[in-house]
C-alpha positions as CSV (number, residue, x, y, z in Angstrom):
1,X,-1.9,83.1,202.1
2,X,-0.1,86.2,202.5
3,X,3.6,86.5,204.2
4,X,4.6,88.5,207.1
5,X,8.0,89.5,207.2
6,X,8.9,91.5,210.6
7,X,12.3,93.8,210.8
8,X,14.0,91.0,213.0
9,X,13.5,88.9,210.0
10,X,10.4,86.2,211.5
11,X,7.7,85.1,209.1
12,X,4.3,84.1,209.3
13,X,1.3,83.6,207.0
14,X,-2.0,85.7,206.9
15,X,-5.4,84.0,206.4
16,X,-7.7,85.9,205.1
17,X,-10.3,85.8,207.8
18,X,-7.5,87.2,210.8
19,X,-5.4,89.9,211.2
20,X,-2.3,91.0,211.3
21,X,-2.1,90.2,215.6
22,X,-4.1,87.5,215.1
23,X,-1.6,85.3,212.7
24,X,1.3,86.3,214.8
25,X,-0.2,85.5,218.1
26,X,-1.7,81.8,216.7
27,X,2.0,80.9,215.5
28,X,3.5,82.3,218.1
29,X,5.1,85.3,217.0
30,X,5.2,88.1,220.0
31,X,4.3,91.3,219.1
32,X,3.2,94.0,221.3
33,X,-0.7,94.6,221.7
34,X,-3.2,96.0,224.6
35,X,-6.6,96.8,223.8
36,X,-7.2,95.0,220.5
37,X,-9.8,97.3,219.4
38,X,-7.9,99.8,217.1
39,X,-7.6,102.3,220.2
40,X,-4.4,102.2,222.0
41,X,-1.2,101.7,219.9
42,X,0.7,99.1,221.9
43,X,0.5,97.0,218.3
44,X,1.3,99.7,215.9
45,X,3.9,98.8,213.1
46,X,5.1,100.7,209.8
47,X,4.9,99.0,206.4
48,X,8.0,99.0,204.3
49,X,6.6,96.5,201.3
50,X,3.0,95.5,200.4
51,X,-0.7,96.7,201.4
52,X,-2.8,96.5,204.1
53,X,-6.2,97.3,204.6
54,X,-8.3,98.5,207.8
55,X,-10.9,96.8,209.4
56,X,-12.1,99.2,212.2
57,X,-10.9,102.9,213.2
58,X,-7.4,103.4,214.1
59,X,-8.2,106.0,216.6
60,X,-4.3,105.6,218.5
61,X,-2.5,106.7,215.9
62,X,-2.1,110.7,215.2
63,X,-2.1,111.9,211.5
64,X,1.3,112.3,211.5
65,X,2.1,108.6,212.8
66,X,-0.5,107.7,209.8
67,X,1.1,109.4,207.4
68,X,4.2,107.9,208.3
69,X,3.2,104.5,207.3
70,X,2.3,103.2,210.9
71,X,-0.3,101.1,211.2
72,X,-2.6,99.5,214.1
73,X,-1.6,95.4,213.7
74,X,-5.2,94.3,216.0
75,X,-6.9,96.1,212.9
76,X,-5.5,95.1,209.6
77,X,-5.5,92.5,207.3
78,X,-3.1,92.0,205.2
79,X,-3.7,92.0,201.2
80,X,-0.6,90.8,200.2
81,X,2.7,89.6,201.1
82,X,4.4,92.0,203.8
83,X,7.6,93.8,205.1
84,X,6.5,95.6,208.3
85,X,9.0,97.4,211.5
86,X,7.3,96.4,214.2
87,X,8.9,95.4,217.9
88,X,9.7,91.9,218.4
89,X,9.1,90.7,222.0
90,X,10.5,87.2,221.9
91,X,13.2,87.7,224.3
92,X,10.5,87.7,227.0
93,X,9.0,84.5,226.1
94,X,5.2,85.0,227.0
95,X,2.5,81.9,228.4
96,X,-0.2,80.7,225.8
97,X,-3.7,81.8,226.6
98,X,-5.7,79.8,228.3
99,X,-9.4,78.9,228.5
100,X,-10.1,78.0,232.5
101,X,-12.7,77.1,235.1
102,X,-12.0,79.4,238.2
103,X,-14.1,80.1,241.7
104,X,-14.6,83.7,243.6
105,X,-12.8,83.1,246.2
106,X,-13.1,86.4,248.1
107,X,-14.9,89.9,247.6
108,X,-14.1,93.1,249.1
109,X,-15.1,96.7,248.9
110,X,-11.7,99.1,248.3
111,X,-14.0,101.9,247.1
112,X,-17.6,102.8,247.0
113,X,-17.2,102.1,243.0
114,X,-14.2,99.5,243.2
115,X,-14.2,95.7,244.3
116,X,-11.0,93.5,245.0
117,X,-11.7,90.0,243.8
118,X,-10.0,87.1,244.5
119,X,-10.0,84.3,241.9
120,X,-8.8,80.9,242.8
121,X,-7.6,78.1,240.0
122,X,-7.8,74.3,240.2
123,X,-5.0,72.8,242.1
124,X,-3.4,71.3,239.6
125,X,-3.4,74.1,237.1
126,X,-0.3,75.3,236.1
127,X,-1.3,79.1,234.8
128,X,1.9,80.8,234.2
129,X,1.7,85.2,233.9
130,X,4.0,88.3,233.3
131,X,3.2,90.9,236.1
132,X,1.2,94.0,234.2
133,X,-1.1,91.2,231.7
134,X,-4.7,90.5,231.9
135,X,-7.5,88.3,231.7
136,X,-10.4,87.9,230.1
137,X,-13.6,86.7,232.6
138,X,-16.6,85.1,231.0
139,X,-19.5,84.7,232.9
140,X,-22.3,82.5,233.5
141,X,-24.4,84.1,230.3
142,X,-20.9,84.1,228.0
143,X,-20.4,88.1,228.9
144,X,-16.6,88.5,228.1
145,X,-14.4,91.6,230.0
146,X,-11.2,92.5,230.3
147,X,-9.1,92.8,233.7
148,X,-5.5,93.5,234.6
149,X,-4.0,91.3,237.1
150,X,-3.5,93.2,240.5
151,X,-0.7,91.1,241.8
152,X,2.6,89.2,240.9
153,X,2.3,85.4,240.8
154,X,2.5,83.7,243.9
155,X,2.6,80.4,246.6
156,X,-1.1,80.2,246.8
157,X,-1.5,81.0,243.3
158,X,-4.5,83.5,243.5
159,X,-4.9,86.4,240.8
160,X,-6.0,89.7,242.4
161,X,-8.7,91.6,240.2
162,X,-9.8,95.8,240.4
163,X,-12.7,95.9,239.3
164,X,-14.4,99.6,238.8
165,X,-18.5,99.8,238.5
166,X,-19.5,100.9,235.4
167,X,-23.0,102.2,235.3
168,X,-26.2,99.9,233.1
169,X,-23.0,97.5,232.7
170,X,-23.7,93.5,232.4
171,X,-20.8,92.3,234.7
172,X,-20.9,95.5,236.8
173,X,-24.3,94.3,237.8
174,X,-23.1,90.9,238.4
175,X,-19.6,91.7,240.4
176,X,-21.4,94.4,242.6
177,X,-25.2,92.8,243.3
178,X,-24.8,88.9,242.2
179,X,-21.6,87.9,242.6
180,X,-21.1,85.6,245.4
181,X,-17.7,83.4,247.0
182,X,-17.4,80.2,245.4
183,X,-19.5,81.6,241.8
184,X,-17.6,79.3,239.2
185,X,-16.6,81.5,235.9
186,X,-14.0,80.6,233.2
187,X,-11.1,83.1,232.7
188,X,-9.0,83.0,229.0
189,X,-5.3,84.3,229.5
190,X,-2.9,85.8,229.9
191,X,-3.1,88.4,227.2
192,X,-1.1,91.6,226.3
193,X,1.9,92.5,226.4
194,X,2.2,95.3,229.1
195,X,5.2,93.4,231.4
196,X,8.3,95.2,232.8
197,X,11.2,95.0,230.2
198,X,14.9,95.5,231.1
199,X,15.0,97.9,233.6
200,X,18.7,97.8,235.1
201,X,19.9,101.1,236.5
202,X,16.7,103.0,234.7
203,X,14.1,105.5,236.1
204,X,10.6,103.8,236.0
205,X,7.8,106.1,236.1
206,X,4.3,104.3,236.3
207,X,1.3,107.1,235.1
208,X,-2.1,105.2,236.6
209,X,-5.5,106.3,237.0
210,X,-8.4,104.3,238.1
211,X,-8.3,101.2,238.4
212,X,-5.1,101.0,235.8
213,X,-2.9,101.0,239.5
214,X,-3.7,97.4,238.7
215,X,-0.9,95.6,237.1
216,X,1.4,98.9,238.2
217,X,0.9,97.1,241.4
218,X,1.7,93.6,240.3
219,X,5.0,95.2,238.4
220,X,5.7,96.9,241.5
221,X,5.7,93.4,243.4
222,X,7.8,92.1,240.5
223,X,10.2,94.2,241.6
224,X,11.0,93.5,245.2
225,X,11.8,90.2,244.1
226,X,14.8,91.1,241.3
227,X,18.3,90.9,242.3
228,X,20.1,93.9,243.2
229,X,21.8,94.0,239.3
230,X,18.2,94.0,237.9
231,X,16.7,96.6,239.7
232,X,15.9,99.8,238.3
233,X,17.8,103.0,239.8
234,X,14.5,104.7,240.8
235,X,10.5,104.1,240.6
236,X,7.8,106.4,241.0
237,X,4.4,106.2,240.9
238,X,1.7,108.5,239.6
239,X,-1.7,108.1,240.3
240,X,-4.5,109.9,239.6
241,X,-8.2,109.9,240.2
242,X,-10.8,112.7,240.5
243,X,-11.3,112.9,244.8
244,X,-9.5,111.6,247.4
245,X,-11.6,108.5,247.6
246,X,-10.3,107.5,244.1
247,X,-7.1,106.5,245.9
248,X,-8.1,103.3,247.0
249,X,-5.1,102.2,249.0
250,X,-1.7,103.2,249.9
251,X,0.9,102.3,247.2
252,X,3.9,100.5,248.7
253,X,5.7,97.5,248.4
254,X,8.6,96.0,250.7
255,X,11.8,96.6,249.8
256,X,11.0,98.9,246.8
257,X,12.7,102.1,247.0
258,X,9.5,103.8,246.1
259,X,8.0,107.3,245.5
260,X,4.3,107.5,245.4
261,X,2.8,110.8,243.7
262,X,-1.0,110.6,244.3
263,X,-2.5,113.6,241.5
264,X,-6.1,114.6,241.8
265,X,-8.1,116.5,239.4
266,X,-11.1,117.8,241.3
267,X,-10.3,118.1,244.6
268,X,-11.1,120.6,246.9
269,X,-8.9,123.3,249.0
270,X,-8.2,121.1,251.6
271,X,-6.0,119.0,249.2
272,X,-2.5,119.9,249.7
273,X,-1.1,117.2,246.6
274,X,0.0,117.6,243.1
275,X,-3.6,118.6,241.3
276,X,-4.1,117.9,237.5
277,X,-3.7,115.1,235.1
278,X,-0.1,112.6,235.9
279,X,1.7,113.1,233.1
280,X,1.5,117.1,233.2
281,X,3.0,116.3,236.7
282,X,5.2,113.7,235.7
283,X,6.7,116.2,233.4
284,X,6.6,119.4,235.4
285,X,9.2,117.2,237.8
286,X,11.7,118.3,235.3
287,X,12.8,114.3,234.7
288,X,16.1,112.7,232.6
289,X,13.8,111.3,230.0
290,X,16.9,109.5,227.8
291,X,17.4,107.4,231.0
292,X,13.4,106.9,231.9
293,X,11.3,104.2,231.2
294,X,7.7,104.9,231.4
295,X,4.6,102.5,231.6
296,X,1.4,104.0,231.3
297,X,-2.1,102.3,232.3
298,X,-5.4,103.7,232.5
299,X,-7.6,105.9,229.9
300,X,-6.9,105.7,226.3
301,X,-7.6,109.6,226.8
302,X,-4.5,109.4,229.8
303,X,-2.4,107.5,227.7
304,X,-2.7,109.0,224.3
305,X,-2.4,112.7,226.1
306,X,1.0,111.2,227.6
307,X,2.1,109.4,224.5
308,X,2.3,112.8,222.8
309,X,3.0,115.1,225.4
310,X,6.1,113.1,226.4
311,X,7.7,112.6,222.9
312,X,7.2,116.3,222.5
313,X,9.2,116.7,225.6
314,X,12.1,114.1,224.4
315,X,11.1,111.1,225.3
316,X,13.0,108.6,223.4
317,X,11.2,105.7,221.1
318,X,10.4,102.4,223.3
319,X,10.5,104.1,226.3
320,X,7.0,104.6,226.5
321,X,4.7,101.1,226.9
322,X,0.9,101.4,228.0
323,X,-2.0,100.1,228.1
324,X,-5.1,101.7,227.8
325,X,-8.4,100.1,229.9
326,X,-11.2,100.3,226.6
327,X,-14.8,100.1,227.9
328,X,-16.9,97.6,226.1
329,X,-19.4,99.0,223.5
330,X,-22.1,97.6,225.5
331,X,-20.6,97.7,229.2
């Protein structure tokens, strides 16, 4: 089998029927991913030795990253042995996923198009999560989606979902017409690897739409409970939607020293806000981008627009960690 060797020096073996993200994640080797569809770049590394090939489009990397040698890990197989860059997260030792029963335990309207659900775990279960991963839910007739976790981990140990309606989709229908309090569904997780990293006298700027406020908000809650030398100098959030309604509720969190930037993109006259798309706002806010740390979640359109826009304007390597809510080919 072919040999992984990343720049901190780990290695791994390739079989032939997984990929690159695949054989790291079964041996436990923590590399940065999101979407695993080819579409964000959360996973993207840059051969130095060997060949690779591609399975599926890598539609979040630019030309110019291609030509470069980067490559989408979620997507490639490897064809020999390997020496690739790639970031090593195994300083933030990250949970196992999971396969688990869980029950509905509450539903709730936020938005005419967005439901807050409440899953509850066995008693006994001992499911352990950054703030900013997700899950995957599989229903009753094995339909699989993914959904960021909308709050921190807590006492009673319930995981908070946002869950937008997607129209002709197959657990749209169920969440917003079938779904009822104690349906049992299994949940496999956590996954990805959008978390807060080391944020210590740092600007944090969160860039949101939809329903990606998600794990900003669980992020958010992470950190009212860090220790005054761990907190971050400054955090704002930008969110954007379309309409007013689109901000579903007010974005605050005790004893966060927040700033909350709500950006719409169709609003009418009456809207006094910032207008347009977050990170043309972000950026028009004139920020210190050496000394920022930004964490994008939402569109891959959003966060691929950012990803360029920013690094254009300075925005140093790592600084920049998204990830980018992919709609299932068949809803």
């Amino acid at each position: 089998m072919p040999v992984v060797t990343t720049s901190s020096g780990k290695q791994f073996e390739i079989r032939s029927d997984e990929t690159l993200l695949e054989g790291a994640l079964r041996q436990n080797i923590a590399l940065g991913y999101s979407c695993r569809t080819g579409r964000c770049s959360s996973c993207k590394g840059r051969i130095r030795r060997g060949a690779t090939s591609a399975i599926a489009d890598e539609q979040g990397l630019t030309t110019a990253e291609i030509d470069a040698g980067w490559i989408l890990t979620c997507v490639r197989h490897a064809d020999s042995d390997i020496e690739i860059e790639v970031e090593d997260l195994s300083q933030w030792p990250l949970a196992p996923a999971l396969t688990l029963p869980c029950r509905i335990h509450s539903l709730d309207r936020l938005a005419a198009d967005v439901m807050k659900v409440l899953l509850r775990l066995p008693p006994s279960t001992k499911f352990q999560y950054r703030p900013g991963q997700y899950i995957d839910i599989i229903g009753g007739n094995g339909v699989r989606r993914s959904y960021s976790v909308a709050n921190a981990p807590s006492a009673d140990k319930l995981l908070e979902l946002h869950i937008r309606e997607v129209e002709g989709g197959a657990m749209s229908r169920y969440w917003f017409t079938e779904a009822k309090v104690n349906d049992l569904l299994r949940l496999n997780g956590p996954l990805g690897t959008f978390f807060l990293r080391e944020s210590a006298s740092k600007d944090l700027v969160f860039l949101a739409t939809g329903t990606g406020i998600a794990p900003v908000k669980a992020i958010l809650e992470q950190l009212a409970e860090l220790e005054s030398p761990f907190k971050p100098r400054s955090a704002t959030v930008y969110w954007g939607g379309r309409l007013p309604a689109d901000i579903y509720f007010d974005v605050a969190v005790p004893d966060v020293p927040l700033r909350f930037v709500p950006v719409l993109s169709r609003a009418n006259a009456d809207w006094t806000g910032a207008r347009g798309h977050v990170q043309e706002v972000f950026l028009a806010s004139q920020p210190l981008l050496n000394e920022t740390l930004v964490f994008a979640c939402g569109s891959d359109a959003m966060i691929n627009s950012a990803k360029l826009l920013l690094a254009s304007a300075g925005l140093p390597d790592g600084q920049f960690h998204s990830d980018a809510f992919v709609c299932s080919a068949t809803n």
